[in-house]
KOLTOR-76366 format. One record per residue (C-alpha): residue number from 1; residue in three letters; chain; x, y, z. Coordinates in nm, 2 decimals. Layout:
BEGIN
 num residu chaine     c1     c2     c3
 NUM    ALA      A      X      Y      Z
...
// end
This chain:
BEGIN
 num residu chaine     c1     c2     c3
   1    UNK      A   3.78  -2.72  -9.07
   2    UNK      A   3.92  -3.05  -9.15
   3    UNK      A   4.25  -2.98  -8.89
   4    UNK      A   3.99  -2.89  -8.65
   5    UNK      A   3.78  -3.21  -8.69
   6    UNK      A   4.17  -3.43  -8.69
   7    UNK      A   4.22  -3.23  -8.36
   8    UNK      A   3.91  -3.38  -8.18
   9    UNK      A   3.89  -3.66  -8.32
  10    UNK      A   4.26  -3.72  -8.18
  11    UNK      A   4.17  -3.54  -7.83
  12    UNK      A   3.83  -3.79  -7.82
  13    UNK      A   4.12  -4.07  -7.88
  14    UNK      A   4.33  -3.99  -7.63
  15    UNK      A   4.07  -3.98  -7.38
  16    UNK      A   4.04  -4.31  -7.14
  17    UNK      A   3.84  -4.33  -6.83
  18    UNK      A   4.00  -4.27  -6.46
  19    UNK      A   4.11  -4.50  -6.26
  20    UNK      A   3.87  -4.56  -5.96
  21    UNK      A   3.96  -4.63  -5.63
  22    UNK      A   3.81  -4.85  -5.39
  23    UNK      A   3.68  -4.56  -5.18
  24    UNK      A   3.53  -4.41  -5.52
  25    UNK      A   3.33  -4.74  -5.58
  26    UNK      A   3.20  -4.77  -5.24
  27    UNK      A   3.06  -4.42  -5.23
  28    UNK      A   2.93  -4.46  -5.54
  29    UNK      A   2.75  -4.79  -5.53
  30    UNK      A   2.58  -4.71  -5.12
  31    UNK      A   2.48  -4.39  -5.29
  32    UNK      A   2.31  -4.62  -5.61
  33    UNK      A   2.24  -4.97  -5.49
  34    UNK      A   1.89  -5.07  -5.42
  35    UNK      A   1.91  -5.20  -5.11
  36    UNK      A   2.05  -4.84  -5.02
  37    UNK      A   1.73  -4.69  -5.16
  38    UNK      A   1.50  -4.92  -4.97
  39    UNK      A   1.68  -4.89  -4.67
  40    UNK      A   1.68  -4.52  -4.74
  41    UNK      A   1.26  -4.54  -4.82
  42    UNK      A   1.23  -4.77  -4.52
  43    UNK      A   1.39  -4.50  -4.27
  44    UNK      A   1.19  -4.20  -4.36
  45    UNK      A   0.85  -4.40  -4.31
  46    UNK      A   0.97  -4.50  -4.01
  47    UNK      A   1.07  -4.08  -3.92
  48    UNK      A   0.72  -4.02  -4.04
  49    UNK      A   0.54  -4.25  -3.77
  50    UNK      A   0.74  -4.08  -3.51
  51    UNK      A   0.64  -3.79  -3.61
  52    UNK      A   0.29  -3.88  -3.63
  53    UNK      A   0.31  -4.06  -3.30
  54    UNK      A   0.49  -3.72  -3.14
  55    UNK      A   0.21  -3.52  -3.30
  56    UNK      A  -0.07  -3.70  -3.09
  57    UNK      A   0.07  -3.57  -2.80
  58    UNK      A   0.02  -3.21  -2.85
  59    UNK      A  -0.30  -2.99  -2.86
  60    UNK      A  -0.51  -3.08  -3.16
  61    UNK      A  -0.70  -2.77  -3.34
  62    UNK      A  -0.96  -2.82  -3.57
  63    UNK      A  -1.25  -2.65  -3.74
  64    UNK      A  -1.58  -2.78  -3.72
  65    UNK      A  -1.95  -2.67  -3.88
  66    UNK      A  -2.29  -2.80  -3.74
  67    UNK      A  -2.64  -2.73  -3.87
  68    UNK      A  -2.91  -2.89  -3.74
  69    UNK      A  -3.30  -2.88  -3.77
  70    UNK      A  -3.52  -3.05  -3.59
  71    UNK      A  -3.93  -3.04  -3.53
  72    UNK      A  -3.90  -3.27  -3.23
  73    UNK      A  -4.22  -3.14  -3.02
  74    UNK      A  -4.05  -3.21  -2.67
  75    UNK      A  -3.72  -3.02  -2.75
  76    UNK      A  -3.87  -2.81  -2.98
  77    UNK      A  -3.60  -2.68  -3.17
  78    UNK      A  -3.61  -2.56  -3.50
  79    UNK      A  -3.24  -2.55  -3.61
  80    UNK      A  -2.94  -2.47  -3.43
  81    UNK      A  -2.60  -2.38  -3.64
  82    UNK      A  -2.25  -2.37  -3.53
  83    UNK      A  -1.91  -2.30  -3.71
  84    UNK      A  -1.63  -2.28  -3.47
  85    UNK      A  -1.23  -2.36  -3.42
  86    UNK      A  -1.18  -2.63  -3.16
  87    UNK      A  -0.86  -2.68  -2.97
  88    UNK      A  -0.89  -3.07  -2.77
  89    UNK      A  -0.58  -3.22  -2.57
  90    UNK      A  -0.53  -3.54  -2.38
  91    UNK      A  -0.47  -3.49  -1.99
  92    UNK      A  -0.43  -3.84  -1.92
  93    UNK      A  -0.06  -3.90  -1.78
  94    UNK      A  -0.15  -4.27  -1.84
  95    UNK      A  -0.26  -4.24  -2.21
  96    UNK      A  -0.08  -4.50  -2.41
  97    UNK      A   0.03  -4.19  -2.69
  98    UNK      A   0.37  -4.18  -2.46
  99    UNK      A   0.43  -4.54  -2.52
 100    UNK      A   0.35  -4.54  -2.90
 101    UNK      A   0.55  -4.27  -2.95
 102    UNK      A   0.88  -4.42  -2.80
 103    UNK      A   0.78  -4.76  -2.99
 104    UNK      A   0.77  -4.51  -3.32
 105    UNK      A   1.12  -4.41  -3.21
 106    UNK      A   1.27  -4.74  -3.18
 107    UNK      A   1.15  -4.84  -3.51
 108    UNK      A   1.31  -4.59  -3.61
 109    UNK      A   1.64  -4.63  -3.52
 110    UNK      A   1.63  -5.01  -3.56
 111    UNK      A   1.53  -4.89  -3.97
 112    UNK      A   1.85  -4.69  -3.93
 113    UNK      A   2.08  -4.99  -3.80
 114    UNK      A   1.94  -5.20  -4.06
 115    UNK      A   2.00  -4.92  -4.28
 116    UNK      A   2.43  -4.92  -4.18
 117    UNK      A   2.42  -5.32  -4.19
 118    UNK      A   2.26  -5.25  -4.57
 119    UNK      A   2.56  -5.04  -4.65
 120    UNK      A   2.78  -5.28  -4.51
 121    UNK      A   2.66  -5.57  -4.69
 122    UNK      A   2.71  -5.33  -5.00
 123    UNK      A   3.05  -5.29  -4.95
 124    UNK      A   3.14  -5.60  -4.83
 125    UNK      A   2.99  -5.72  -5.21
 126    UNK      A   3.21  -5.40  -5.44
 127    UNK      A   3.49  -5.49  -5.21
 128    UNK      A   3.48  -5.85  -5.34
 129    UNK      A   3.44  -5.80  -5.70
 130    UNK      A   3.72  -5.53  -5.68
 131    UNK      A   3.94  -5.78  -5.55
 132    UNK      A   3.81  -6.02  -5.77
 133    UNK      A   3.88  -5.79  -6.09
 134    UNK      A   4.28  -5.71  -5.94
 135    UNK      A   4.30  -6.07  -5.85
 136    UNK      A   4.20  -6.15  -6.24
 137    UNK      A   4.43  -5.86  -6.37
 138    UNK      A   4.71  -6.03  -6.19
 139    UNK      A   4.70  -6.32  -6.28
 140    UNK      A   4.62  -6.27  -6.63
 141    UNK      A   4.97  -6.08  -6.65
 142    UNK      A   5.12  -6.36  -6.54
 143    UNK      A   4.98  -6.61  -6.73
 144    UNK      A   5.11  -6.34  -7.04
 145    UNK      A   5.48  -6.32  -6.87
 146    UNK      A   5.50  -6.75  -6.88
 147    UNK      A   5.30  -6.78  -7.14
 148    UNK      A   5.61  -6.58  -7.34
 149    UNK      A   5.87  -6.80  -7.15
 150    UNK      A   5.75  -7.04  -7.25
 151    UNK      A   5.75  -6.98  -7.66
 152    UNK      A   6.12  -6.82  -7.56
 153    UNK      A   6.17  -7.19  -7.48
 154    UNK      A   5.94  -7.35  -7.78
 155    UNK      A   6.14  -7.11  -8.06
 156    UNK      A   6.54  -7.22  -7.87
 157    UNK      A   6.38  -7.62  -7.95
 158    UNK      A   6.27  -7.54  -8.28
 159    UNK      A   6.60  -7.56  -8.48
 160    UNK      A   6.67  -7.84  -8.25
 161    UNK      A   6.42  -8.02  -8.32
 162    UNK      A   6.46  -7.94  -8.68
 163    UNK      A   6.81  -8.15  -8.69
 164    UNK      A   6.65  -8.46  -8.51
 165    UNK      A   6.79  -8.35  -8.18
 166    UNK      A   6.49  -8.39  -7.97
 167    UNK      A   6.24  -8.58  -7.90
 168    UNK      A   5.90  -8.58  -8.05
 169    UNK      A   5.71  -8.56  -7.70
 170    UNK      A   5.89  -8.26  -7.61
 171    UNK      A   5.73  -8.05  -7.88
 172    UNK      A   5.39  -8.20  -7.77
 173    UNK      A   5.48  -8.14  -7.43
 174    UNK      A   5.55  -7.82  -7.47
 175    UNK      A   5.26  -7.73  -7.69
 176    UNK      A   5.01  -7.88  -7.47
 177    UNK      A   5.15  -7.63  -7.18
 178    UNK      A   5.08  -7.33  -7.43
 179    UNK      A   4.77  -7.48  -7.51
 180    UNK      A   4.65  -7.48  -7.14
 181    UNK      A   4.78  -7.16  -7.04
 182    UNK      A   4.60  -7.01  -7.30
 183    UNK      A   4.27  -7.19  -7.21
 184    UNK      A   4.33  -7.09  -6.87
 185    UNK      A   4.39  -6.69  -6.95
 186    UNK      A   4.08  -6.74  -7.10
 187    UNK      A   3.92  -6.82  -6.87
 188    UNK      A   4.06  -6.55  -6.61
 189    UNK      A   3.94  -6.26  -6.86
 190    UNK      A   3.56  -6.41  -6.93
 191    UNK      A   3.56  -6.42  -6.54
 192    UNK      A   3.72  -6.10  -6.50
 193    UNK      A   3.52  -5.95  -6.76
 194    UNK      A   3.19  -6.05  -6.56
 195    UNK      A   3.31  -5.90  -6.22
 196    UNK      A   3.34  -5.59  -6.42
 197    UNK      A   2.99  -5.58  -6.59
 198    UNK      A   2.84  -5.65  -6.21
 199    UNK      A   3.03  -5.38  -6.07
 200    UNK      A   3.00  -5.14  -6.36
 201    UNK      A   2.61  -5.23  -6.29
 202    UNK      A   2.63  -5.16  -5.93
 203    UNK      A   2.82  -4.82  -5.98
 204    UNK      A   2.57  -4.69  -6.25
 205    UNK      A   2.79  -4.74  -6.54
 206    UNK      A   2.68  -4.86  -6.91
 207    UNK      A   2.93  -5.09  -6.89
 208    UNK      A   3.24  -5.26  -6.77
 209    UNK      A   3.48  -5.22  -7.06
 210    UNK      A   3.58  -4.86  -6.97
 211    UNK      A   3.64  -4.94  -6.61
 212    UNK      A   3.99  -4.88  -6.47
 213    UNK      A   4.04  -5.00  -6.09
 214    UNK      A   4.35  -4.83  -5.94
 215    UNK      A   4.59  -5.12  -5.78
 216    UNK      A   4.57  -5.15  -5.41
 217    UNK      A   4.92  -5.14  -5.20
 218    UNK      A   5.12  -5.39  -5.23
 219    UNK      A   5.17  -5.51  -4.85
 220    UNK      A   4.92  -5.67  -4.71
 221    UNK      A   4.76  -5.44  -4.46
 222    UNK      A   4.74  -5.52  -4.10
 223    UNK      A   4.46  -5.73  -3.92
 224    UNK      A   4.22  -5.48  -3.70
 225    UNK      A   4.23  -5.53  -3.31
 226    UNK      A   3.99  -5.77  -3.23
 227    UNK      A   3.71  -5.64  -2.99
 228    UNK      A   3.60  -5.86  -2.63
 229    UNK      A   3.27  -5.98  -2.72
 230    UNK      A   3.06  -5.68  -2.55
 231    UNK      A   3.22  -5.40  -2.79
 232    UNK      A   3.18  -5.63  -3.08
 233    UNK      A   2.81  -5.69  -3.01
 234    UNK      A   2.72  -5.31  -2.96
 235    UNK      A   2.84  -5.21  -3.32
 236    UNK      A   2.69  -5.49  -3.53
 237    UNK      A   2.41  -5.31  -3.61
 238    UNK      A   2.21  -5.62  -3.68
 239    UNK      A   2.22  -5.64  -3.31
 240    UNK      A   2.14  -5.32  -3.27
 241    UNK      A   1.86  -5.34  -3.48
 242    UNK      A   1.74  -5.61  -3.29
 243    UNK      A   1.80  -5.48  -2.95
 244    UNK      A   1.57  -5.19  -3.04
 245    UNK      A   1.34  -5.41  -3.16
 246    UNK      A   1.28  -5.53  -2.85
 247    UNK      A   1.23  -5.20  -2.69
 248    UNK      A   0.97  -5.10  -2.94
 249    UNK      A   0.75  -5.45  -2.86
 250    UNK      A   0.82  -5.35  -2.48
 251    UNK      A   0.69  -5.04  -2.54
 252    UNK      A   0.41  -5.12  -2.75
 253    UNK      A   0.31  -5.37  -2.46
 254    UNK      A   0.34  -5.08  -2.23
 255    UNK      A   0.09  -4.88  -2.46
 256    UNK      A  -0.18  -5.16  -2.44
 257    UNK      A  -0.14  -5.19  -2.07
 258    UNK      A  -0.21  -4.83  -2.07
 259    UNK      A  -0.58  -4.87  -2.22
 260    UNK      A  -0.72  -5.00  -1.91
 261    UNK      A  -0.66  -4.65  -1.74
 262    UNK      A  -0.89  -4.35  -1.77
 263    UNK      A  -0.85  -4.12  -2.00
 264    UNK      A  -0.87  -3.76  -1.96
 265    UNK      A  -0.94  -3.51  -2.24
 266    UNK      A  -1.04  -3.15  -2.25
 267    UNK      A  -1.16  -2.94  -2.56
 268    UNK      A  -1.29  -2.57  -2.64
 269    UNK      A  -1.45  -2.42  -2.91
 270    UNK      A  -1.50  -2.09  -3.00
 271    UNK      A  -1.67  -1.92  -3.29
 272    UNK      A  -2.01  -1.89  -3.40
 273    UNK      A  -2.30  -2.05  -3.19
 274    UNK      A  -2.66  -1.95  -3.31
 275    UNK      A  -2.96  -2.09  -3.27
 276    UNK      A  -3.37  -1.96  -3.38
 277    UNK      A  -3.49  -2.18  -3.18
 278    UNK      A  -3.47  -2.30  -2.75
 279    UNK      A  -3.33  -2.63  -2.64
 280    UNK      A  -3.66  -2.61  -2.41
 281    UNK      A  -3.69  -2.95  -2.28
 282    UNK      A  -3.94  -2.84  -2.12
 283    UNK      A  -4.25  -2.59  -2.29
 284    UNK      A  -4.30  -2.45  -1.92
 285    UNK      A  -3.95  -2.34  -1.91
 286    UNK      A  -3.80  -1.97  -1.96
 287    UNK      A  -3.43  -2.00  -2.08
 288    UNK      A  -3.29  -1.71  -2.16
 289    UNK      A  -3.18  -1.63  -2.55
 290    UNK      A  -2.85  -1.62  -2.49
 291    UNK      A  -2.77  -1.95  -2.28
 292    UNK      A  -2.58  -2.15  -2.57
 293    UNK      A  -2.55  -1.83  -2.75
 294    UNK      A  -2.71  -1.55  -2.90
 295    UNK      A  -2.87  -1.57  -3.20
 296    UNK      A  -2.58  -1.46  -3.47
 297    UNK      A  -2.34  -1.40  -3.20
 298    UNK      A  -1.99  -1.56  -3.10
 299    UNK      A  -1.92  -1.79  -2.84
 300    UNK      A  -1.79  -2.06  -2.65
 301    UNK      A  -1.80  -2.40  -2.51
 302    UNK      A  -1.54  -2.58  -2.30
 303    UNK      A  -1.56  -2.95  -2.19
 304    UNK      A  -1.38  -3.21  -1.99
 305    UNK      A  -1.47  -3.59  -2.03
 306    UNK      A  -1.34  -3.91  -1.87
 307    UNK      A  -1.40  -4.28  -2.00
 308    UNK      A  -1.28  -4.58  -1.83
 309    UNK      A  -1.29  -4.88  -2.07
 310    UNK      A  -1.47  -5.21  -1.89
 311    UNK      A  -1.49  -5.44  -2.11
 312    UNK      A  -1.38  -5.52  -2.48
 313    UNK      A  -1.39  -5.86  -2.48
 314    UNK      A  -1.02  -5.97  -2.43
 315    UNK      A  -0.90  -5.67  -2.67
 316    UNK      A  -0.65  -5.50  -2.44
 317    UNK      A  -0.50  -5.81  -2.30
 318    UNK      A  -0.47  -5.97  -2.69
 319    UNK      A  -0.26  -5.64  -2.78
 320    UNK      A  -0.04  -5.71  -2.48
 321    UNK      A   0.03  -6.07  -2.56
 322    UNK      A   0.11  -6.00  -2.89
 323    UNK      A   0.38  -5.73  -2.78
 324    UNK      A   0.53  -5.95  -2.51
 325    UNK      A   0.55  -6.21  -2.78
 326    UNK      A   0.73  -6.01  -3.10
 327    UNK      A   0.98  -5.87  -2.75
 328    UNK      A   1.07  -6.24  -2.68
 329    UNK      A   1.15  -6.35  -3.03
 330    UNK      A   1.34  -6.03  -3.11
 331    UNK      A   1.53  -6.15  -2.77
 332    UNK      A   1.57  -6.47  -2.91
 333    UNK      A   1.67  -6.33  -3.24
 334    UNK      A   1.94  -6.16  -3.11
 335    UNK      A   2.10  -6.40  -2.89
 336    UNK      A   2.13  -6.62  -3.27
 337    UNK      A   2.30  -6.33  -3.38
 338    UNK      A   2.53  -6.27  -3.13
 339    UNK      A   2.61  -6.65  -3.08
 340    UNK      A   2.66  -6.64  -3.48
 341    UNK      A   2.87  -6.30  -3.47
 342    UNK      A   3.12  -6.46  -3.21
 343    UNK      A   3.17  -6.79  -3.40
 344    UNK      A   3.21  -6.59  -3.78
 345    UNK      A   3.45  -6.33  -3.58
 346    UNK      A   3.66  -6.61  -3.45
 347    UNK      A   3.66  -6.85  -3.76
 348    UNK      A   3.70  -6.55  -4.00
 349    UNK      A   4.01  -6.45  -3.76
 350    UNK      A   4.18  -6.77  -3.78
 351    UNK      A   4.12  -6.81  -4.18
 352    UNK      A   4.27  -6.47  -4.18
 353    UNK      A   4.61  -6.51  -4.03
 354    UNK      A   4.60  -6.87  -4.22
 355    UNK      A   4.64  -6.71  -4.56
 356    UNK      A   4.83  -6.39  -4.43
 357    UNK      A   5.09  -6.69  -4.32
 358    UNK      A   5.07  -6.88  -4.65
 359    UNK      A   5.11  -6.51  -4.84
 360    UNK      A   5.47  -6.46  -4.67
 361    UNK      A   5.57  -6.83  -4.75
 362    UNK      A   5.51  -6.83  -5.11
 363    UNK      A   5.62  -6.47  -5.12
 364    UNK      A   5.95  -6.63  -5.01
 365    UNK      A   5.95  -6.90  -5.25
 366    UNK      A   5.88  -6.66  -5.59
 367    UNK      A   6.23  -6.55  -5.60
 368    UNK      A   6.38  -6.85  -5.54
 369    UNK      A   6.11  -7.02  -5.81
 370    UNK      A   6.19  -6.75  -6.06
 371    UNK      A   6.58  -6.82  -6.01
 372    UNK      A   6.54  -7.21  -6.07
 373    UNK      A   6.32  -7.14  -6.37
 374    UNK      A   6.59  -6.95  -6.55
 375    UNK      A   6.84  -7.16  -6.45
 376    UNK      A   6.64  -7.45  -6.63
 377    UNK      A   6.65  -7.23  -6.91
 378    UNK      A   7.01  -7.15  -6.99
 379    UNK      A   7.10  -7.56  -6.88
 380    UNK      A   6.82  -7.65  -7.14
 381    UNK      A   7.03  -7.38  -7.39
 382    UNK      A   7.36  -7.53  -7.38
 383    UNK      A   7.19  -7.87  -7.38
 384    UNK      A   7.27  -7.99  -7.04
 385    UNK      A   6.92  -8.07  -6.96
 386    UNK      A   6.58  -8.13  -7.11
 387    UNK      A   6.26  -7.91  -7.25
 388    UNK      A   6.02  -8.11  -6.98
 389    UNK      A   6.25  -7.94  -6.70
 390    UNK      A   6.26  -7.59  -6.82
 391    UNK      A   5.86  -7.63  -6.89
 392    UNK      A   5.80  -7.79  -6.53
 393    UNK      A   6.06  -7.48  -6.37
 394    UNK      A   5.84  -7.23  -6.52
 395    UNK      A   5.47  -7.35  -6.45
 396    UNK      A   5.61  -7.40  -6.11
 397    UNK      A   5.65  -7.07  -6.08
 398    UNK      A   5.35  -6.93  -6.17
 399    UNK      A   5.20  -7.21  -5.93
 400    UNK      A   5.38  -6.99  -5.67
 401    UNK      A   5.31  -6.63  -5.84
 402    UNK      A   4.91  -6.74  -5.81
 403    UNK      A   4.94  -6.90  -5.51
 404    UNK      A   5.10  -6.59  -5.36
 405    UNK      A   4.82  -6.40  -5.56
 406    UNK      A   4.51  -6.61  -5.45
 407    UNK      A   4.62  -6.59  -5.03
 408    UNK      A   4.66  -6.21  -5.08
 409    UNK      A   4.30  -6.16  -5.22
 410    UNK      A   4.19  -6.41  -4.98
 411    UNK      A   4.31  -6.25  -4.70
 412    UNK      A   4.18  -5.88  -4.80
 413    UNK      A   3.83  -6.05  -4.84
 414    UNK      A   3.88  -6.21  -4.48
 415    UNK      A   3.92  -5.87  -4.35
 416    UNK      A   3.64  -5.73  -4.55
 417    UNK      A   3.42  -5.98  -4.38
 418    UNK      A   3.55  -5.88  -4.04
 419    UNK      A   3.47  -5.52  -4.12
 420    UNK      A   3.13  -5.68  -4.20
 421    UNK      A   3.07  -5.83  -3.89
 422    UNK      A   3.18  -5.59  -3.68
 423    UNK      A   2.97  -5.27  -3.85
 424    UNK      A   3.22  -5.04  -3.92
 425    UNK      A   3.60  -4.99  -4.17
 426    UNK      A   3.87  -4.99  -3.96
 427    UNK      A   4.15  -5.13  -4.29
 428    UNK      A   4.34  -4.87  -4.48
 429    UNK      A   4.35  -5.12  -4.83
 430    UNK      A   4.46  -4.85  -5.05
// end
């Protein structure tokens, strides 16, 4: 028993959490977030009105039960009972149904565009804190690579300075350039640590200590194509959204134009129609027992009515104006957006290939940084130069290293944000 409990005790040590890649996290966190779920709750009330809306259009059956009693002396019936099924449809090829039911459907699909732009706001947010965390990681390794340059170089002036060879101000110096590289690696993990904890939170996960992000490539992918305006405005589905906004207020207007028309409807029951009593309207009259229906028999009654509405009081032309109105700000709405879309496109663009530009410079300059460094180094060995040079050489090149580091990041979030605007992933980061 007790190798057994050694042997998982070292198997539950061994185990460490897989790595997660950024297509893991983004399927994970649309599936989880809450703007997912209300966009998801949103969507399916918005199917549900167009199926209600559809259902007014077809044949209605219903069952229906009467009983009445009267001692009326001029109609002079007693009671009269009914319980039959009745079937009623609207005839009307002007009834307003038609138009509420394609105003149902363009809600609906502008719920589902708002829905994509919900999941693109999602990712556009676990695509920043993922390249927040790498950015962290790598420059929290380099800050650990100098920081142990740097005490290769404080232990080589150590026995110098023992013997009275250096200067006091280059221990200080030297010191004080641990000291802030410390601070500042400090400061990298706290803020690393809390872009884990949020995305740990936004992937369902306790919490952020166990999570492992695999590394993305290490060339910077290439920019997407960019789109002529017209393309780029038919995927934003914010402007899709709002484009079918405006075709459900154009229908809707449509529906309350439709109210002034007649409206046809026809109905039928059948089941069972007795009566004890006549509907004698007049006492002098001979109707025969079975004219609505024999007493405890079956039967039927079929109908057709038309109403024209002539006046409600400004009703009709109220639910017009209204309609006409949310079409015209939903116009307005997306001419903002697609004036806003082309100017984010362009600037977003430009900032782009900015930093893709500086990326290649300072990638150029690390080598050549790193080579000057050590160079400081072994002339600061043999005592050809000073400890302020060999300090300077190094923190120079991890100027470079998270330069280099920062325009990288910046550039993958400049294409995230394209991806953004323009509604759909078209960059392979991984």
């Amino acid at each position: 028993m007790i190798w057994l409990l050694a042997l998982w005790l070292g198997l539950a040590g061994s185990v460490r959490a897989d790595e997660l890649s950024l297509g893991d996290c983004l399927r994970r966190a649309q599936s989880l977030s809450a703007q997912a779920k209300s966009g998801l709750i949103k969507e399916a009330r918005a199917r549900a009105a167009v199926q209600e809306a559809r259902a007014g259009l077809l044949p209605q059956l219903s069952a229906v039960g009467l009983f009445q009693q009267s001692n009326n002396p001029v109609i002079q019936v007693v009671d009269n009972n009914e319980a039959a099924l009745r079937l009623t449809q609207d005839l009307s090829p002007f009834s307003p149904q038609w138009e509420r039911a394609r105003q149902k459907e363009a809600d609906f699909r502008a719920e589902s565009a708002l829905q994509a732009a919900n999941q693109q706001d999602v990712a556009l947010e676990i695509k920043t804190l993922y390249f927040s965390i790498l950015r962290g990681l790598d420059e929290a390794a380099r800050l650990t690579e100098i920081e142990a340059r740097l005490e290769n170089v404080r232990e080589t002036m150590i026995p110098k300075y023992s013997v009275g060879r250096l200067p006091p101000f280059d221990a200080v110096k030297i010191r004080a350039s641990l000291s802030a590289l410390a601070r500042r690696r400090d400061f990298v993990a706290a803020q690393t640590d809390e872009d884990k904890e949020t995305l740990a939170l936004m992937l369902g996960l306790k919490n952020g200590d166990s999570l492992s992000l695999r590394p993305l490539r290490a060339a910077p992918p290439a920019m997407p194509p960019t789109p002529d305006e017209r393309t780029a405005a038919g995927d934003n589905p914010r402007l899709l959204a709002l484009q079918e906004r405006i075709a459900a207020a154009e229908s809707g207007a449509r529906a309350a134009r439709r109210e002034r028309y007649p409206d046809v409807r026809a109905g039928f029951d059948y089941g069972y129609m007795g009566n004890s009593g006549l509907f004698n309207l007049y006492p002098s009259a001979n109707y025969p027992a079975n004219a609505y229906g024999s007493p405890l028999g079956w039967g039927y009654n079929a109908s057709l009515s038309l109403s024209l509405p002539l006046w409600d009081w400004g009703g009709i032309s109220a639910r017009v104006a209204q309609n006409e109105r949310d079409a015209a700000l939903a116009r307005a709405n997306r001419e903002i957006e697609r004036q806003k879309l082309a100017a984010n496109l362009s600037g977003l663009r430009l900032r782009a290939e900015a930093a893709l530009a500086d990326e290649s410079r300072m990638t150029a300059l690390l080598s050549e940084t790193r080579s000057a460094a050590e160079v400081q180094t072994r002339l600061y060995r043999r005592g050809a130069t000073g400890v302020l040079e060999a300090v300077d050489a190094w923190n120079t090149w991890l100027d470079a290293m998270i330069t280099e580091r920062e325009d990288y990041y910046e550039y993958l979030l400049d294409l995230a944000r394209i991806e953004n605007a323009l509604g759909r992933d078209t960059v392979s980061y991984e």
